[in-house]
N, C-alpha and C positions, 0 to 999 in steps of 0.2 A: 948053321948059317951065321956066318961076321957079321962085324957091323956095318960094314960098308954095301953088304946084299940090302940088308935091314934097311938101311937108308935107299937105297934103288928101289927097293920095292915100296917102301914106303910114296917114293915119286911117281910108282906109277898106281896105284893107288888113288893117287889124286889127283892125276889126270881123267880116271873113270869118274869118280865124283865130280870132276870140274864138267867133263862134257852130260853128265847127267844134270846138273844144277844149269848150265848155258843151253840144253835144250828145251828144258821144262819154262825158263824164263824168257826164251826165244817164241814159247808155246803159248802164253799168256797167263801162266802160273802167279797166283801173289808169292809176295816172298814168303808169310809163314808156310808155303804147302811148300816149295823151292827146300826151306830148311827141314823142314819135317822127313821129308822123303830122303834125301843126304843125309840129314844126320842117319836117319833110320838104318841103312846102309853103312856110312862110316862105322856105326857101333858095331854092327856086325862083323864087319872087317878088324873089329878092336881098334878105331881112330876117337877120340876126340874130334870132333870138327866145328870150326868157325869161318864164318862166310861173311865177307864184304860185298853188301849190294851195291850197284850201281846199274842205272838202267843200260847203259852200253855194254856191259860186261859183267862179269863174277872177279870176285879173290877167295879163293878157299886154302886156309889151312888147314893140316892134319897132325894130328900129334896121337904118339902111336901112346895106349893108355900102359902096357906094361913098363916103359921106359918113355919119358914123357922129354928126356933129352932128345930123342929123335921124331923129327917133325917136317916139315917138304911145305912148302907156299909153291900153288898155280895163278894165274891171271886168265881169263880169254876174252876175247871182244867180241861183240855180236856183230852186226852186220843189219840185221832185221828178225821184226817182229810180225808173225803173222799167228794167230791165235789157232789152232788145233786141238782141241779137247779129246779128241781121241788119244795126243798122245797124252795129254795129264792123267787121263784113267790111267792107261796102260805102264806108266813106269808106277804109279802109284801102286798098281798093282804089282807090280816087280822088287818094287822096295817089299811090301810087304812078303814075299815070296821069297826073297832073300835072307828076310827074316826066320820065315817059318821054315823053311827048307836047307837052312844055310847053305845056298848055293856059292861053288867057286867064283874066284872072280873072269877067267875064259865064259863062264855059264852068262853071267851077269854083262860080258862086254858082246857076249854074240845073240841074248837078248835083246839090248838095248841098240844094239843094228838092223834086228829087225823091225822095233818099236819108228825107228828112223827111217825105216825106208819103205814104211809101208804104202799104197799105193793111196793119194789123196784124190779130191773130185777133180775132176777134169773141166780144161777152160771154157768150155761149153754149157756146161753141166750150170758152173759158178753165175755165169753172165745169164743163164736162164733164170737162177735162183732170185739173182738181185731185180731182175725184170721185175719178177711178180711177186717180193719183196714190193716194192718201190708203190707197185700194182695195188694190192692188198691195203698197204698205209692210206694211199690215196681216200681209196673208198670207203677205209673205216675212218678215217678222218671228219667224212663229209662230201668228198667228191662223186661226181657222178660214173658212171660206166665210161664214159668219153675221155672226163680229166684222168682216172683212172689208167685208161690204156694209155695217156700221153706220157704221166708218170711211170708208167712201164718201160715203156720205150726208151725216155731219158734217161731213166739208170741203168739200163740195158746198154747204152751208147756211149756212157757214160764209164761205163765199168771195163768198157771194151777200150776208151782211150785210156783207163789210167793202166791195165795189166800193159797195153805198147807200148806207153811211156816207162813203168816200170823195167822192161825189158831192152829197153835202149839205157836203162844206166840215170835216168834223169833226178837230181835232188826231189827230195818228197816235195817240197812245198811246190815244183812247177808240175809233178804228177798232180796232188789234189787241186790246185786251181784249175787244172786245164780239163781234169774230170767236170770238178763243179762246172764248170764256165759251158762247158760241154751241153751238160745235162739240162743246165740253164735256157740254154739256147733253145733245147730241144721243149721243153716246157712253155718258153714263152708263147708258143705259137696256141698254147689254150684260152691266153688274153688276147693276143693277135686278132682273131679269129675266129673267138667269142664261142669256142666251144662248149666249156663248159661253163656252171653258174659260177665255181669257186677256184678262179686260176690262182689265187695266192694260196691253195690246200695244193694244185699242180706243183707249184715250183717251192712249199716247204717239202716235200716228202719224195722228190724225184732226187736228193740228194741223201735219203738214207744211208746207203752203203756204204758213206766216206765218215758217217758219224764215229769214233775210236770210244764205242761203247764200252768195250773186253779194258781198254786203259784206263778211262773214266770209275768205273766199277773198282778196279783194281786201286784204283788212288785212294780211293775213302776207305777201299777193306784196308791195305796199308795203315793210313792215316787211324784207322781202331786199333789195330792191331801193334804198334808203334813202332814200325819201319819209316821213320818219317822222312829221311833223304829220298827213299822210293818214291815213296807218297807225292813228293812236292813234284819231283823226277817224272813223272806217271800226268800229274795232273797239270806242269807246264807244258809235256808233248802233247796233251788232248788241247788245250786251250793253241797250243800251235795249228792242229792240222784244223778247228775250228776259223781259227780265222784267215786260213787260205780257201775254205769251203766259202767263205765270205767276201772276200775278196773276189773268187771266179762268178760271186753269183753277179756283185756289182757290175764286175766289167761286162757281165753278160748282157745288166740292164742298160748301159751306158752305150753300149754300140748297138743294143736294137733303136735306143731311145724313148722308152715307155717311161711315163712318169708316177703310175698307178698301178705297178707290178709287184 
């Protein structure tokens, strides 16, 4: 093989690393597991690899270790993030599989095809979960059976308007306000109403689903771990979609009118 193969194959190479580091970090992966699982991989393949975090996207270099003159830089941009843990196991699992098996790289790219396309829960499934999510908080908060089922309901109603607005293309921020705002609404009616004894446990816990728990979490492992662009990256987007949950809850209070909500 010349050098000029060496170099192509080297590019593609790093294209399988790059879409394996932009899945797992599309996945809710902190970065040291993102590097661990890549490099693990890269060495296998005989790469040196270094990786530039950024939360919109990866840069991964390869640098081939017999000859360290030949090297290939990728870039990709995400688009979004939704947390999946099932695929963090399963490339995890594959990194290490590659290891132990030294699997080819055709084995490892029509693995990680199927690791991608495996089938997730369904919209129905989700908007039940978050119901009684929402349900569950209530009551152990304090709520009764009543606020309970309202906070169900609101995030249920809630979760259904942010996946439509999602799906029409909308910026995150008028997806989470309009969720919150939603959910808000739907909640208020336990002070309205006088349902339950503790509407202000109603309308903290009917907006769980929009909390960016998986990011917040991820920001402080970062922040130990010393990915600190991450870090900051991670915990100004949670401090973002925080205060559009806030924002929808306001306006919600301002157009029912309640001054004790």
């Amino acid at each position: 093989m010349d050098r000029s193969e060496i170099k192509h194959l080297a590019g593609t190479h790093t294209d399988l690393l790059l879409d394996i580091g932009s899945t797992l970090l599309a996945s809710g992966a902190t970065s040291e597991r993102i590097n661990r699982n890549v490099q693990r991989i890269g060495s296998q393949l005989g790469y040196d690899v270094d990786i530039f975090f950024d939360y919109t996207g990866l840069i991964i270099t390869i640098q081939l270790k017999s000859d360290p003159t030949i090297y290939a830089t990728r870039h990709k941009k995400l688009s979004k993030h939704h947390a999946n843990f099932n695929i963090l196991k399963d490339i995890s699992l594959l990194s290490w599989k590659v290891k132990e098996d030294n699997l080819e790289v055709p084995e490892i790219e029509e693995a990680l095809e199927e690791i991608k396309t495996e089938p997730t829960y369904s919209r129905w499934q989700i908007l039940i979960a978050v119901g009684l999510a929402c349900f569950a908080l209530c009551f152990t908060a304090g709520g009764n059976l009543k606020s309970a089922g309202i906070a169900g309901l609101a995030g249920f109603a809630g979760m259904y308007v942010r996946q439509e607005l999602e799906k029409r293309g909308y910026l995150s921020m008028i997806v989470i306000m309009g969720a919150s705002f939603v959910s808000s609404m739907i909640a208020s009616a336990d002070a309205i109403f006088k349902i339950g004894d503790k509407p202000e446990i109603t309308a903290a816990t009917c907006v769980l689903y929009l909390i960016p728990g998986v990011q917040m979490i991820n920001s402080v492992i970062d922040l130990i771990e010393g990915y600190y662009p991450m870090a900051l990256a991670r915990g100004v987007f949670s401090s973002y979609i925080i205060l559009w949950i806030a924002v929808g809850i306001t306006l919600s209070i301002m157009f029912i009118g309640l001054s004790n909500f």
